[in-house]
C-alpha positions as CSV (number, residue, x, y, z in Angstrom):
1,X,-3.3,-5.4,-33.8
2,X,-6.9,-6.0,-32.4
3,X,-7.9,-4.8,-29.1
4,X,-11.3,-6.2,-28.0
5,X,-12.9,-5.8,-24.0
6,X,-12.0,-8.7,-21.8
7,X,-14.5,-11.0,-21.2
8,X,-15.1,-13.9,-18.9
9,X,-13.5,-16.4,-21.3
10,X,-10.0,-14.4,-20.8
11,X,-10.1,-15.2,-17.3
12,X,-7.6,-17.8,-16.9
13,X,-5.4,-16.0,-19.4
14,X,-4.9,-12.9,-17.1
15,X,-4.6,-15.0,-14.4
16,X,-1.4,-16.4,-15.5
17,X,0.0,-13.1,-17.3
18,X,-0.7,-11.4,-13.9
19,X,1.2,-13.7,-12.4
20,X,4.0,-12.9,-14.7
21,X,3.7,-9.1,-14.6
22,X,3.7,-9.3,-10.7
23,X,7.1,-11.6,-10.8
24,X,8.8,-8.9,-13.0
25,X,7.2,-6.2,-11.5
26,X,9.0,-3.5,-8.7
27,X,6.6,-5.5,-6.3
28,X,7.6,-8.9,-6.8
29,X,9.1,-9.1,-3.2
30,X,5.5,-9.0,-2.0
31,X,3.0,-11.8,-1.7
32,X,0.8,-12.2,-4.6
33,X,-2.3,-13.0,-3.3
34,X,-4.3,-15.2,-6.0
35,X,-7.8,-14.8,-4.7
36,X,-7.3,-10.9,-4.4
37,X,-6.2,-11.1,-7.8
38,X,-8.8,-13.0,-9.0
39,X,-11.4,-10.6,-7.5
40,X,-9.8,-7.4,-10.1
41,X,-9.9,-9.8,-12.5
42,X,-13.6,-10.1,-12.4
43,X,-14.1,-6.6,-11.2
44,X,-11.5,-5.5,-15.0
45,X,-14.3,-7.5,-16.5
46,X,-17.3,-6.9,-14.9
47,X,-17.7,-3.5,-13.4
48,X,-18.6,-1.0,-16.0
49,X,-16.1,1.5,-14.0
50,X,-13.4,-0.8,-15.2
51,X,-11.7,-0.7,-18.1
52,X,-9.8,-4.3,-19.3
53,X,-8.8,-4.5,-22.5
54,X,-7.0,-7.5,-24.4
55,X,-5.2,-7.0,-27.5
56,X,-4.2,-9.7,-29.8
57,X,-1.6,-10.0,-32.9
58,X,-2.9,-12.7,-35.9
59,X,-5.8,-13.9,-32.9
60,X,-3.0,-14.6,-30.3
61,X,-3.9,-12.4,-26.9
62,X,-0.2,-10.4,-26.1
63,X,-1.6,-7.9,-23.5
64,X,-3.7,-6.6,-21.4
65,X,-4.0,-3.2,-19.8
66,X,-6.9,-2.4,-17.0
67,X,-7.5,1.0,-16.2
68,X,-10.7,3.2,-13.4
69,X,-12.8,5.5,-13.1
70,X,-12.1,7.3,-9.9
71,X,-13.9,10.7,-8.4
72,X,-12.0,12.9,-6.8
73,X,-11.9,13.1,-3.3
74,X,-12.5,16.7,-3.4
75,X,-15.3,16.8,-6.1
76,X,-18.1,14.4,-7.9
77,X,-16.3,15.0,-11.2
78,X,-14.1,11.7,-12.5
79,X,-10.4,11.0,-14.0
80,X,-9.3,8.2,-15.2
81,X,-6.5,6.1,-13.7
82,X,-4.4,3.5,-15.5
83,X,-3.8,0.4,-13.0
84,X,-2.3,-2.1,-15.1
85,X,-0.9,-2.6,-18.3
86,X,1.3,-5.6,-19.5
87,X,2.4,-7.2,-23.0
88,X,4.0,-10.4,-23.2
89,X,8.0,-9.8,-23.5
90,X,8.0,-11.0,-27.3
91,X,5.8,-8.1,-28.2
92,X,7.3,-5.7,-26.6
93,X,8.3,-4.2,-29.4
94,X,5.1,-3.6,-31.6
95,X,3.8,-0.1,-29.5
96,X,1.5,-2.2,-27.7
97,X,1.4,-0.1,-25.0
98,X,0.8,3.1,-26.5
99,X,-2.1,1.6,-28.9
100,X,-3.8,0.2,-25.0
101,X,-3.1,3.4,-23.8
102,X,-4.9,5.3,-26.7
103,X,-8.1,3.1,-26.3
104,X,-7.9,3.8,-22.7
105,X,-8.4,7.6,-23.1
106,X,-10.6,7.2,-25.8
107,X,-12.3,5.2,-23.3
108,X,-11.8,7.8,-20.6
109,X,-13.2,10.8,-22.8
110,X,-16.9,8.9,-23.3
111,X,-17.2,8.3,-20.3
112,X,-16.7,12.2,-19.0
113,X,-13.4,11.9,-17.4
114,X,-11.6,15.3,-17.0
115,X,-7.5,13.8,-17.0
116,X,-6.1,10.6,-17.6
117,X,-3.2,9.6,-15.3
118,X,-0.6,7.0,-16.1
119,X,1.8,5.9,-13.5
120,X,4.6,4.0,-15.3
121,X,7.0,1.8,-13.4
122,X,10.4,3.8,-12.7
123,X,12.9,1.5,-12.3
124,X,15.7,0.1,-13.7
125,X,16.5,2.7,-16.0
126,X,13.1,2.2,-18.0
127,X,11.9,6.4,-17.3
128,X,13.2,7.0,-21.0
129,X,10.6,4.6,-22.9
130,X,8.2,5.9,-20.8
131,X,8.9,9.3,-21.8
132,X,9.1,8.7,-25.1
133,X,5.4,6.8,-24.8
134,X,3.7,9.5,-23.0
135,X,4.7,12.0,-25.8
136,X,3.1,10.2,-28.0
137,X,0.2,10.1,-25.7
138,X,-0.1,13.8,-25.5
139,X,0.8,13.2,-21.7
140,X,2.8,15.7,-19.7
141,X,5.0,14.7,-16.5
142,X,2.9,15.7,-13.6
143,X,4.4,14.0,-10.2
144,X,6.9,12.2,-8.9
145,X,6.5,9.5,-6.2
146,X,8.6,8.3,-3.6
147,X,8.8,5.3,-1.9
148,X,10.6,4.0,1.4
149,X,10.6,0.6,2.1
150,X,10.0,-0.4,5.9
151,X,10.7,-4.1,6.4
């Protein structure tokens, strides 16, 4: 596996794979919004507080993750927060994930970060692979979140 930064020629690539995340996603029910999108797109590639990342398998791109850095409301000092992170559904199995993840908190570290945080989706019985990917991460279990659904 290669990983490489996303750049302005991957555009149109993450445009349709975001599209697929978000249909598979716990938030599918809501409106994607296309020009939004396309603005964190740019931003993932662009902004030097953004992390995007595309890796690739024999030169064929099969993820992306996107990641920021965020100061703390409290403080000056930065962490590092993992937005998005998808492989296509016939790589699944190759620890994609984890090898985005590692590059995002090597990432994280040179650029002074203090934590990392990683907010996996929850559902549909998928904490367990999560668990198991955060080990290997070095990553503890920090919070919970909760979510009630008003329309």
């Amino acid at each position: 596996m290669e990983w490489r930064f996303a750049e302005p020629n991957d555009f149109k690539w993450i445009q349709k794979v975001s599209q697929e995340h978000h249909e598979e996603s716990d938030w599918s029910e809501v409106e994607y919004d296309k020009e939004k999108c396309d603005n964190y797109i740019r931003a993932a590639i662009n902004d030097p507080s953004y992390f995007g990342i595309i890796i690739e398998k024999d030169e064929e791109r099969i993820g992306f993750m996107a990641g920021r850095l965020l100061e703390y409301y409290f403080s000056r000092k930065l962490y590092a927060r993992q937005i998005d992170l998808y492989v296509i559904p016939t790589h699944r199995t190759v620890m994609a994930g984890v090898f985005m993840m590692r590059k995002f908190i090597e990432w994280a570290k040179m650029k002074g970060a203090l934590e990392v945080y990683f907010e996996p989706r929850l559902s549909d019985n998928e904490i367990k692979k999560f668990d198991a990917m955060a080990r290997r991460l070095g990553m503890e279990h920090f919070a919970n979140a909760y979510r009630r659904k008003l329309t």
